[in-house]
N, C-alpha and C positions, 0 to 999 in steps of 0.2 A: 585973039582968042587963044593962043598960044598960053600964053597966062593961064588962064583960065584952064584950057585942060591940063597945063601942068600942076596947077594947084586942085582939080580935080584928081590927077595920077597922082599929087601927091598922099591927099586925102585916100584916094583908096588903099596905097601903099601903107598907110599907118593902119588902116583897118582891116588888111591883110595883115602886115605883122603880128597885130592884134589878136585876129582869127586863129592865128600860128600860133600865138604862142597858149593861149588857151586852151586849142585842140592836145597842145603839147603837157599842160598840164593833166587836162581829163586824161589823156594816156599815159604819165605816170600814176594817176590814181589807178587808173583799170591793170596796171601792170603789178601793183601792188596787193590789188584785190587777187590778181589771178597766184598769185603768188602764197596768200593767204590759204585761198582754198588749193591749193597743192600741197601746203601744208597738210590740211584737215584730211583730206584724202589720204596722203600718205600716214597719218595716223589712224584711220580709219581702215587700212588694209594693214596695218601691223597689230590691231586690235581685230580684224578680221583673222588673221594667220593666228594669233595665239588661242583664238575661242577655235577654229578649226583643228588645231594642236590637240586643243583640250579633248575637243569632240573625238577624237580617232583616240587618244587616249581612254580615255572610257570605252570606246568600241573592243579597244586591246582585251582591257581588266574584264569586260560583260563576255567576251569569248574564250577567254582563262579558263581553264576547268576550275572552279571552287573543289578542295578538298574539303567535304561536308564528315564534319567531326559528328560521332552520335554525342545525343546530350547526355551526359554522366546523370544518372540518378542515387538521389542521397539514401540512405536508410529512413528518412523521414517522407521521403518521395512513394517509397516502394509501402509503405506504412499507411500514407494516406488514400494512397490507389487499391490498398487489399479490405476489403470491409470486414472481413475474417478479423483479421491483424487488429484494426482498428476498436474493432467490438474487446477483444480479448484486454488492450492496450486500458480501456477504458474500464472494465468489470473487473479483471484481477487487481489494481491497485485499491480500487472502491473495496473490492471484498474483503481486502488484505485489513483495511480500515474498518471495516466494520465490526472485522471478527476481533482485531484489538480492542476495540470500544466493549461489545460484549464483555469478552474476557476480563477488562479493568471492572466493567459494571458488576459480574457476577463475583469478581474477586472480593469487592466492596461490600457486597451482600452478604457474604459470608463472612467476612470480618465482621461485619456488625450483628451478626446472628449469632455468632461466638460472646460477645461481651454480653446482648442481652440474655442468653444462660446463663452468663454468671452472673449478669445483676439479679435475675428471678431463684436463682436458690442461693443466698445471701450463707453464710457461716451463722450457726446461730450460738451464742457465748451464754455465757453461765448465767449473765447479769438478764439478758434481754429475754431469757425464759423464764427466769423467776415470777412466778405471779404476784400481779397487782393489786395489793391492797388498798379499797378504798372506805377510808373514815365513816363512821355512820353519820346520816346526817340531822341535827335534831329541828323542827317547826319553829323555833327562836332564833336558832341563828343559822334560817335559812336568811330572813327576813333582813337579818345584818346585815349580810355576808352580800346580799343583791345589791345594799343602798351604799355599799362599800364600793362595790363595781360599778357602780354609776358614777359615784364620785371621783374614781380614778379615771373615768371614762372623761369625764366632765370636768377635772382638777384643771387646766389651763385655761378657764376661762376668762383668767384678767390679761391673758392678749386678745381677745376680741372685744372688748370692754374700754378700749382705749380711742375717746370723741374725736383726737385730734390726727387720728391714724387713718387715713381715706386710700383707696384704690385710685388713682384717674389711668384711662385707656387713651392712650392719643393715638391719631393715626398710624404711629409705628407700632402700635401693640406693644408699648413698652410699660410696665408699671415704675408710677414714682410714688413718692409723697409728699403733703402736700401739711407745713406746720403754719 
């Protein structure tokens, strides 16, 4: 038996080594791991220290006394805040405008009041006061003298007397003709 538990003791011996060397593996993993997160950590307290930094910085700047500047106001500030000002701002340029418009209008009216004086008492000449003499007229040739004025009245009548001279309206309202 001797055999036997030697090749027993040897068999465990391999499966101890085994054991070993596994466990030894898992422990360079886990040493690895621990190592990662010490990493993180110390990233995570250097990113802690600098937002702490920041935080007391601000606490600095919030207990500073601020020197509070007044706020400058413009003439157009002071203008809009006065309703006085503002009233005045808005009526004197209006009235300034208005009263020139009168004055062109009334200027205008008088000019043209002026010309029509002189159109209504005209110069009157030697020629345009001479009185008018008018022909007598005799019952013979009153009768002429009318059928004479119709004829002149009525002498173009051979352009309306032309068949082949037509108006047409088309759509565009345009006159043609039409042979």
């Amino acid at each position: 038996m001797s055999e036997q538990q030697k090749a027993m003791t040897d068999e465990q011996m391999t499966k101890l080594v085994e054991s070993n060397h596994m466990l030894r593996l898992r422990l360079a993993e886990m040493q690895q791991e621990v190592l990662a997160l010490k990493d993180q950590v110390q990233d995570s307290d250097k990113v802690r220290q600098e937002i702490l930094l920041f935080l007391e910085q601000q606490k600095e700047i919030q207990q500073t006394p601020q020197v509070v500047t007044p706020p400058t106001t413009t003439w157009f500030d002071s203008l809009a805040n006065n309703p006085w000002a503002l009233a005045a701002a808005g009526i004197i340029p209006g009235g300034l405008l208005a009263a020139l418009l009168a004055f062109f209008l009334l200027r205008r009216k008088e000019d043209e009041q002026g010309e029509v004086k002189s159109l209504n008492a005209p110069e009157a000449t030697a020629v345009e006061t001479a009185p008018v003499v008018i022909p007598p007229v005799d019952g013979n040739d009153q009768d002429r003298d009318t059928s004479d004025d119709l004829d002149d009245l009525f002498a173009d009548d051979d352009l309306f007397n032309d068949p082949d001279f037509t108006l047409d309206i088309d759509d565009k309202d345009e006159p043609s003709t039409k042979k």
